[in-house]
C-alpha positions as CSV (number, residue, x, y, z in Angstrom):
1,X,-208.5,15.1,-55.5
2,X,-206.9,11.4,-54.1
3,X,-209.7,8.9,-54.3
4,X,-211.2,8.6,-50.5
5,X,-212.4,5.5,-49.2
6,X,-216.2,5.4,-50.3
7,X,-218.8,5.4,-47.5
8,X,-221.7,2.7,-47.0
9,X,-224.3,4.3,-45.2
10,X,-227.6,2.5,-43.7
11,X,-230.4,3.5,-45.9
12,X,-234.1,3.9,-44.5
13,X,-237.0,3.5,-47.0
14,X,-240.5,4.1,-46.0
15,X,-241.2,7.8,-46.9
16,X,-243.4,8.6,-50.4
17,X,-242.5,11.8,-50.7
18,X,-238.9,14.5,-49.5
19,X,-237.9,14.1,-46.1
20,X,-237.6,17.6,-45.3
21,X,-236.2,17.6,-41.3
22,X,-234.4,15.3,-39.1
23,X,-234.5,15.8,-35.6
24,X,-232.0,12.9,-32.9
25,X,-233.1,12.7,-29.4
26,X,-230.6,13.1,-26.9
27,X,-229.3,9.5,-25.4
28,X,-231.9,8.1,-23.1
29,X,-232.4,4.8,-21.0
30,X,-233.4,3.1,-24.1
31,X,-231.0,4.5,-26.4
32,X,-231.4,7.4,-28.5
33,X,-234.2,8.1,-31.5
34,X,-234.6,9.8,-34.5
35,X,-237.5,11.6,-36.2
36,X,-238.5,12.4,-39.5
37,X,-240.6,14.6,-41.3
38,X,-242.4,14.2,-44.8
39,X,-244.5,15.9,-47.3
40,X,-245.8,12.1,-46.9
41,X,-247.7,13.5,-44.5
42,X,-246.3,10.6,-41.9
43,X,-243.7,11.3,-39.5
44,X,-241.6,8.0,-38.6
45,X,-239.7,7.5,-35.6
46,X,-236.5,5.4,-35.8
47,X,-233.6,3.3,-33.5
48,X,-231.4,6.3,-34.1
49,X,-228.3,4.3,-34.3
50,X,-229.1,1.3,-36.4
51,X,-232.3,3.3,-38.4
52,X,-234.4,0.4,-37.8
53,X,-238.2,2.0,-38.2
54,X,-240.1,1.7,-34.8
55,X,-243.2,3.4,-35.7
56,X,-245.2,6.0,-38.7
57,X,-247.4,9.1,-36.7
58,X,-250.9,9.0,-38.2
59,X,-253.0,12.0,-38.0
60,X,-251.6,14.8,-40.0
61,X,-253.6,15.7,-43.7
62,X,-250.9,17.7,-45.5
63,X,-247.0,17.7,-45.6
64,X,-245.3,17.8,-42.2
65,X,-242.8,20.4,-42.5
66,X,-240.8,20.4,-39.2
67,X,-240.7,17.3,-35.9
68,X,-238.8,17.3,-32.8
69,X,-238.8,15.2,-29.9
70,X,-238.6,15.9,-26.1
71,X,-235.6,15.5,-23.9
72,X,-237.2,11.9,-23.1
73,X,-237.7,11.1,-26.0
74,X,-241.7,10.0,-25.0
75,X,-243.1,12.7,-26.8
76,X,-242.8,14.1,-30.1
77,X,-244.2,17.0,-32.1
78,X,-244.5,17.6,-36.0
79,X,-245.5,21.6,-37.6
80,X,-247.2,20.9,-41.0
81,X,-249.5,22.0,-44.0
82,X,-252.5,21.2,-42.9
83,X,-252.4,24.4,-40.6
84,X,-251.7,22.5,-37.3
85,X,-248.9,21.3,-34.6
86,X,-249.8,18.2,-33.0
87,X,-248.0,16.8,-29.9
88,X,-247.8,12.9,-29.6
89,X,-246.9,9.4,-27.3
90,X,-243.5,9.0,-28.8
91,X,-244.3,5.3,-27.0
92,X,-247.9,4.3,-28.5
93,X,-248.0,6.9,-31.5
94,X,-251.2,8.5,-30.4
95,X,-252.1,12.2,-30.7
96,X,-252.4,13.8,-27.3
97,X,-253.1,16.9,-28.9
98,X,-253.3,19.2,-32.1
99,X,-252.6,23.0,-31.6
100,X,-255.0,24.4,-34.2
101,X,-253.1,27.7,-36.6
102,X,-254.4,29.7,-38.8
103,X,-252.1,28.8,-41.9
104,X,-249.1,26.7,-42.2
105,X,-247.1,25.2,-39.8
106,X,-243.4,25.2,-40.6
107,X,-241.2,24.7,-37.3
108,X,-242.1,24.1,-34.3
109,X,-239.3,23.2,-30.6
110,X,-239.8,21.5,-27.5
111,X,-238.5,23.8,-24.3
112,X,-235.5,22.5,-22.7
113,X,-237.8,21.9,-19.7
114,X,-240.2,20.2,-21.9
115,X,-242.7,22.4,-20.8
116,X,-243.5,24.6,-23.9
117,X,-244.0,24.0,-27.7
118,X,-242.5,26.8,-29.9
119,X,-244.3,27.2,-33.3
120,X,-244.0,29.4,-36.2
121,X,-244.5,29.7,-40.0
122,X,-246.6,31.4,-42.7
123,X,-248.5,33.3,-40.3
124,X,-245.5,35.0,-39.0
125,X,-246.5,34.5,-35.4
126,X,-244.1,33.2,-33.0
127,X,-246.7,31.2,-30.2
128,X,-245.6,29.4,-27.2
129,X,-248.1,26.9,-25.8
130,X,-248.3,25.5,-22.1
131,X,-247.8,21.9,-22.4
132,X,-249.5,21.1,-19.2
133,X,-252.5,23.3,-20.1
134,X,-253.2,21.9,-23.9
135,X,-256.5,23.7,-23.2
136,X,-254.8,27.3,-22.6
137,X,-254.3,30.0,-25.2
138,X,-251.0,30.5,-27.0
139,X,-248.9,33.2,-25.9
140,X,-248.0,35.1,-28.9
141,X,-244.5,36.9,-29.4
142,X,-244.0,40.0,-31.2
143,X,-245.0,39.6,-34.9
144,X,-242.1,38.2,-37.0
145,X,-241.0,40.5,-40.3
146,X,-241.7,37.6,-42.2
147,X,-242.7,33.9,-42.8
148,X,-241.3,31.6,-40.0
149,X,-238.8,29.2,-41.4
150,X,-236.6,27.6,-38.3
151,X,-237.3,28.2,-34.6
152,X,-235.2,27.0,-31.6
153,X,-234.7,27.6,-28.0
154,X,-231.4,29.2,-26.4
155,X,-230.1,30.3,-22.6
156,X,-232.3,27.6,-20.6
157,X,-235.8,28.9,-22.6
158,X,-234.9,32.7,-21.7
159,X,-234.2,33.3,-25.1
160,X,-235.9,32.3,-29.2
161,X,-234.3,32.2,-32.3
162,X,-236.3,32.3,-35.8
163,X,-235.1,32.6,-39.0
164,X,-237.0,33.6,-42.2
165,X,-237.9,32.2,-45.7
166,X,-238.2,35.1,-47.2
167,X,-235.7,37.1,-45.7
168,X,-231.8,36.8,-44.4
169,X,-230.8,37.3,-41.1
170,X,-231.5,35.0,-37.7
171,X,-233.9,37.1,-34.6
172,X,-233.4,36.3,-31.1
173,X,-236.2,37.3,-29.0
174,X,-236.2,37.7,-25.5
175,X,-238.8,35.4,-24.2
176,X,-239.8,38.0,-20.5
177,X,-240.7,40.8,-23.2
178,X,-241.7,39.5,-26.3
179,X,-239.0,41.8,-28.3
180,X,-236.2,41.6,-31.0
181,X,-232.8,41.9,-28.9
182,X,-230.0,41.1,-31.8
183,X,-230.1,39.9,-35.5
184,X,-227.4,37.7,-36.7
185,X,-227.1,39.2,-40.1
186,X,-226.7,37.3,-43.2
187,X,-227.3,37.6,-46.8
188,X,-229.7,35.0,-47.7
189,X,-232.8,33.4,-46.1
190,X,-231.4,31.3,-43.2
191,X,-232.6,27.5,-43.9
192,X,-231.0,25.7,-40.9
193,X,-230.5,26.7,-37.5
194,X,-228.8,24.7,-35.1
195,X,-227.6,25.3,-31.0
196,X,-224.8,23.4,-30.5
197,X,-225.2,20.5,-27.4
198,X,-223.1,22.6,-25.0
199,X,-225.2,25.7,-25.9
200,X,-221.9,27.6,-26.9
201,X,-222.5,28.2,-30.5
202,X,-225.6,28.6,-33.2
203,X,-225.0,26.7,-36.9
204,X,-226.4,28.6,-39.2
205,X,-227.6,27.9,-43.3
206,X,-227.5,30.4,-45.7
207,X,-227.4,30.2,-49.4
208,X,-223.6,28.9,-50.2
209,X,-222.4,29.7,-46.6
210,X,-222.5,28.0,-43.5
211,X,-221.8,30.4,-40.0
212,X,-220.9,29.5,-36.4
213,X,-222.2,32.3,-33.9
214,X,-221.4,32.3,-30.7
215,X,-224.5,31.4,-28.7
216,X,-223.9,34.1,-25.9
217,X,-222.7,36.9,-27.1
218,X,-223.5,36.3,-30.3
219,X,-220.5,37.8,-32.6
220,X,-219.7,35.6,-35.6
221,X,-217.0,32.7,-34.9
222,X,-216.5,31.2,-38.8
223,X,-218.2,31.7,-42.4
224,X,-217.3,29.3,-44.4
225,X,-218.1,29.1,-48.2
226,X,-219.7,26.2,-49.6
227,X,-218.9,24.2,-52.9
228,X,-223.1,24.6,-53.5
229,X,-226.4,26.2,-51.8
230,X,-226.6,24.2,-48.6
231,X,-229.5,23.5,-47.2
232,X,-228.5,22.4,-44.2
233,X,-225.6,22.1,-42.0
234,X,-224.8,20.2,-38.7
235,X,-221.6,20.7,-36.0
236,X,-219.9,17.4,-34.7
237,X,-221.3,17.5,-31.2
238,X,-218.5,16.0,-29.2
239,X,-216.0,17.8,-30.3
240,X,-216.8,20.2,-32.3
241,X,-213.9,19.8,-35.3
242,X,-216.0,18.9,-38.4
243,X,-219.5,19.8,-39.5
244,X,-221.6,18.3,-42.3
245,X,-224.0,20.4,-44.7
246,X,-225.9,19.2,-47.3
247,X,-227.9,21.3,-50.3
248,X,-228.3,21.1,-53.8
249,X,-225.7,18.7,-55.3
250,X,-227.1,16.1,-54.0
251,X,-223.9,15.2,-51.8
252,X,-223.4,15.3,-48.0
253,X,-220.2,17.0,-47.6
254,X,-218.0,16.9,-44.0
255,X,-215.3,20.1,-43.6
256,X,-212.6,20.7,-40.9
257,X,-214.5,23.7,-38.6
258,X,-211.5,25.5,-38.2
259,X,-210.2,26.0,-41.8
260,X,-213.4,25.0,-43.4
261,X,-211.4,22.7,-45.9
262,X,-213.6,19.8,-47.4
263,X,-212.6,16.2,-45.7
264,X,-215.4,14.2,-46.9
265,X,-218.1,13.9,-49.4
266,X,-220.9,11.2,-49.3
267,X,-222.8,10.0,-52.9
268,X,-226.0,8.4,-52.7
269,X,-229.2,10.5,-52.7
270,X,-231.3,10.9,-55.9
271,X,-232.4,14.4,-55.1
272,X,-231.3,17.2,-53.1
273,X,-230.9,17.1,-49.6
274,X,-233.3,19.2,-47.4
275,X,-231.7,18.2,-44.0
276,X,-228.5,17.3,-42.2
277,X,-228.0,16.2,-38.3
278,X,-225.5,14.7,-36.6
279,X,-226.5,11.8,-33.7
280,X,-226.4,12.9,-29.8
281,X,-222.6,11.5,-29.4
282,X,-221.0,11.8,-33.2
283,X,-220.3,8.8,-34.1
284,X,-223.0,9.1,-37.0
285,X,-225.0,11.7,-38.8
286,X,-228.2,11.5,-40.9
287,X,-229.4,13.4,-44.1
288,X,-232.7,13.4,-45.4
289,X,-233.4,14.2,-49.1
290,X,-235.6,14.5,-52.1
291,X,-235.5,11.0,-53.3
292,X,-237.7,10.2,-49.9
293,X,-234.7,8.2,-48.3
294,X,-233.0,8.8,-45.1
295,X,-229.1,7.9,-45.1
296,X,-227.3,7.2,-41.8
297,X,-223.2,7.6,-42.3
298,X,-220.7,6.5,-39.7
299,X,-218.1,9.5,-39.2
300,X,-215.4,6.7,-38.8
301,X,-215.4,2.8,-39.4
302,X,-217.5,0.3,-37.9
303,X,-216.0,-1.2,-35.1
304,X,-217.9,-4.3,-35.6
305,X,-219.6,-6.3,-38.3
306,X,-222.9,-6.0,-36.4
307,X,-224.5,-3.5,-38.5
308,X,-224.0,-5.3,-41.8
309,X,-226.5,-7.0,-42.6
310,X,-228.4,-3.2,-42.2
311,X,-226.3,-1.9,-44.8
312,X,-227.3,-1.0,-48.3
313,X,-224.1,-0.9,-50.6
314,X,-225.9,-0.1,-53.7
315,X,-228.5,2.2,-52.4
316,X,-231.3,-0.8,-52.5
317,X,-233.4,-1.5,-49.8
318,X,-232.5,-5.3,-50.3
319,X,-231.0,-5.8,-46.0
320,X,-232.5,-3.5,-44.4
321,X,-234.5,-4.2,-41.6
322,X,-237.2,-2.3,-40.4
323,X,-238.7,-5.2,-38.1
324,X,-239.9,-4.3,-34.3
325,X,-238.3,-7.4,-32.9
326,X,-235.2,-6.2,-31.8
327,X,-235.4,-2.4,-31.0
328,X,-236.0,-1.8,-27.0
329,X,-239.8,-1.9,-25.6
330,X,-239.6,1.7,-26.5
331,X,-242.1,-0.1,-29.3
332,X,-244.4,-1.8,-27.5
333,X,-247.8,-0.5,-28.0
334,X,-247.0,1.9,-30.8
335,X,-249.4,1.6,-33.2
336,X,-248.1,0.1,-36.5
337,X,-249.9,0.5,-40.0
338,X,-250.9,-2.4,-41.7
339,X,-248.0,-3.1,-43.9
340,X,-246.1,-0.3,-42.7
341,X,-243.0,-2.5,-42.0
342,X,-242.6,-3.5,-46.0
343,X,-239.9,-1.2,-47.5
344,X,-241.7,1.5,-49.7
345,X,-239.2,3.8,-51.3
346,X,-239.8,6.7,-53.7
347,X,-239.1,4.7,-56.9
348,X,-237.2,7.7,-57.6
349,X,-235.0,7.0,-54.9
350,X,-233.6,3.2,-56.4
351,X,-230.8,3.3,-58.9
């Protein structure tokens, strides 16, 4: 293969342990932000286009498995191991409130209203919870055939999608009843689900494959073989030409959508890479990994030397920023822990 131009992507230090989901918000007033989740225990929330850290959730006792913000971007919510969901001030990093389960938390989705929080995971119990009633009890869905992996909303909140990890095959439940009305049937435990920003198709994780579904009527668009098991895969959200999916090897790869042919590979991570997302407009995408680092890759040059003195060439943390200073007054008030702001990578994570 012809030597491609090698990309320099900005690298975010600060988690101990994997980073094991990424979630962008879509573009507000004060830009657009990204989320992390770590068996650190500690979600961080991040500038989502120059990764400059703005702020570390405190509250959680056990890996947080899954994080998501709201339309807004002033909320966020994390599912983890310490058997609860929490919701939080995306603005002053308090806990507004924690959604008590019986077992492990691993996904959990903001309504496209912002009015619910969809949760799910070892208890194989799909619960909705009323946002504006933190006090009221869950409403519980049909019991899932098996562990709750990945959950996500579709058809303006008429409609759930789960996937299992112990079991192939995506669900979508009707929200009115409660019931199974199609599986999208794959071979292998479904890792990553993804609705597309126009709400036209579903990106879907499976072993070595990575499948587009159309979102409404739900027949199979593309399946697309993979040079490794992917963890994780993400569609260009403008226009829809390229996705990026990330697993095993330790590589982030980009391929054409259409023909599936391989157009890119990233190197960098020291560990597998657990998740993959591209920003709200395309011009970037993050991938979280193993090695407790978050990478942010342009999908074409920069236009402007602005961002350089963020970027690591070599993988250190030697430029990159994670001061408050210069991100918007999205900020203010968030409550920073003592020190927090000093790069600590996984030592596993430096060359």
């Amino acid at each position: 293969m012809e030597k491609k131009k090698v990309a320099v992507p900005l690298v975010c230090h600060g988690h101990s342990r994997p980073v094991v989901d990424l979630f962008y918000s879509p573009v507000t007033p004060d830009g657009f932000f990204l989320i992390s989740a770590s068996k650190d225990s500690s979600p961080m929330l991040r500038n989502g286009e120059t990764g400059d850290w703005i702020g570390t959730f405190e509250g959680h006792k056990g890996a947080v498995w899954s994080c998501c913000l709201d339309t807004n971007a002033l909320r966020a919510a994390t599912g983890s191991a310490d058997f609860s969901a929490k919701i939080w001030d995306a603005l002053t990093g308090d806990v507004l409130h924690s959604f008590e389960h019986k077992h492990i938390v691993r996904a959990c989705a903001f309504s496209e209203d912002t009015k619910f929080l969809l949760t799910g995971g070892i208890e194989k119990v799909l619960r909705i919870f009323d946002l504006n009633r933190f006090d009221a009890p869950p409403r519980e869905i049909d019991k899932s055939p098996g562990s709750v992996r990945t959950v996500a909303w579709l058809h303006s909140d008429q409609t759930i999608l789960s996937s299992c990890t112990d079991m192939g095959g995506v669900r979508l439940w009707d929200v009115r009843s409660g019931k199974i009305v199609q599986t999208l049937e794959t071979k292998s435990p479904v890792t990553s689900t993804e609705v597309s920003q126009d709400g036209r198709y579903i990106t879907t994780a499976d072993g070595s494959t990575v499948k587009f579904w159309d979102a409404n009527h739900f027949g199979l668009i593309k399946s697309h073989n993979m040079p490794c098991t992917v963890e994780s895969a993400s569609l260009e959200p403008k226009y829809g030409n390229k996705f990026v999916a990330g697993g095993e090897d330790m590589w982030v790869h980009i391929f054409d959508f259409h023909t599936g042919e391989e157009i890119g590979c990233n190197k960098g991570h020291h560990g597998p890479v657990h998740c993959v997302r591209f920003s709200p407009g395309g011009e970037s995408y993050a991938s979280g990994s193993e090695d407790g680092t978050i990478r942010i890759w342009q999908t074409g040059p920069l236009t402007t030397g602005e961002n350089d003195a963020n970027i690591s060439a070599n993988g250190s943390a030697d430029k990159v920023k994670f001061g408050v200073n210069d991100v918007s007054h999205k900020i203010e008030g968030f409550h920073i822990k003592e020190g927090q702001a000093e790069e600590k990578g996984d030592p596993a994570a430096e060359p």
